[in-house]
C-alpha positions, 0 to 999 in steps of 0.5 A: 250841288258839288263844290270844288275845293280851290287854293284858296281852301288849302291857303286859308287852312295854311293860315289858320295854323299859323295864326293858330301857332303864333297865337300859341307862342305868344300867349303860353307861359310853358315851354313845351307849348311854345315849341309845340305851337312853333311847329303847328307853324311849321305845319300850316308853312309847309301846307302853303309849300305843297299846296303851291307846288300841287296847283302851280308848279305843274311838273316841277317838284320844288314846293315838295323839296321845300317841304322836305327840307323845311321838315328836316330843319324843323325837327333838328330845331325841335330837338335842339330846343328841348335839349337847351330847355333840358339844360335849362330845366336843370338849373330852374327846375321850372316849365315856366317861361317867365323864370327864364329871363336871364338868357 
């Protein structure tokens, strides 16, 4: 019995990584975790893109052009962040989100 993978497996694993990623920055207390699990997220939207673009766009390569460019901000997102959490670790010379509340 051979079973024939779907849209529907791509999206759902799309899905688990988001949760997956929204459950982590909401519940880590370290920055570092934080701006790991933004990017899981990014990974299971960027999932969705191609998945969309392999099975609904035919010829059409916008779902791989999304993703491109989704990827692209993501890493300039990335760094930017570690750069202000750099600044920011200076000051508190702490990992713990919680000691940075005057933002």
């Amino acid at each position: 019995m051979e079973t024939e993978i779907t849209i529907y497996h791509y999206l759902f694993i799309g899905l688990i990584l988001f949760l997956m990623g929204l459950l982590g920055s909401v519940i880590a207390k370290n920055v570092i975790k934080v701006l790991i699990s933004i990017e899981i997220m990014l990974t299971g939207i960027n999932l969705n893109f191609v998945t969309f673009g392999t099975f609904c766009g035919g010829n059409n390569f916008d779902g791989y052009v999304f993703t491109l460019f989704y990827t692209g901000i993501g890493a300039v997102e990335f760094g930017i962040a570690l750069f202000i959490f750099y600044l920011m670790f200076q000051k508190k010379e702490s990992e713990n989100i919680e000691r940075y509340s005057d933002l």
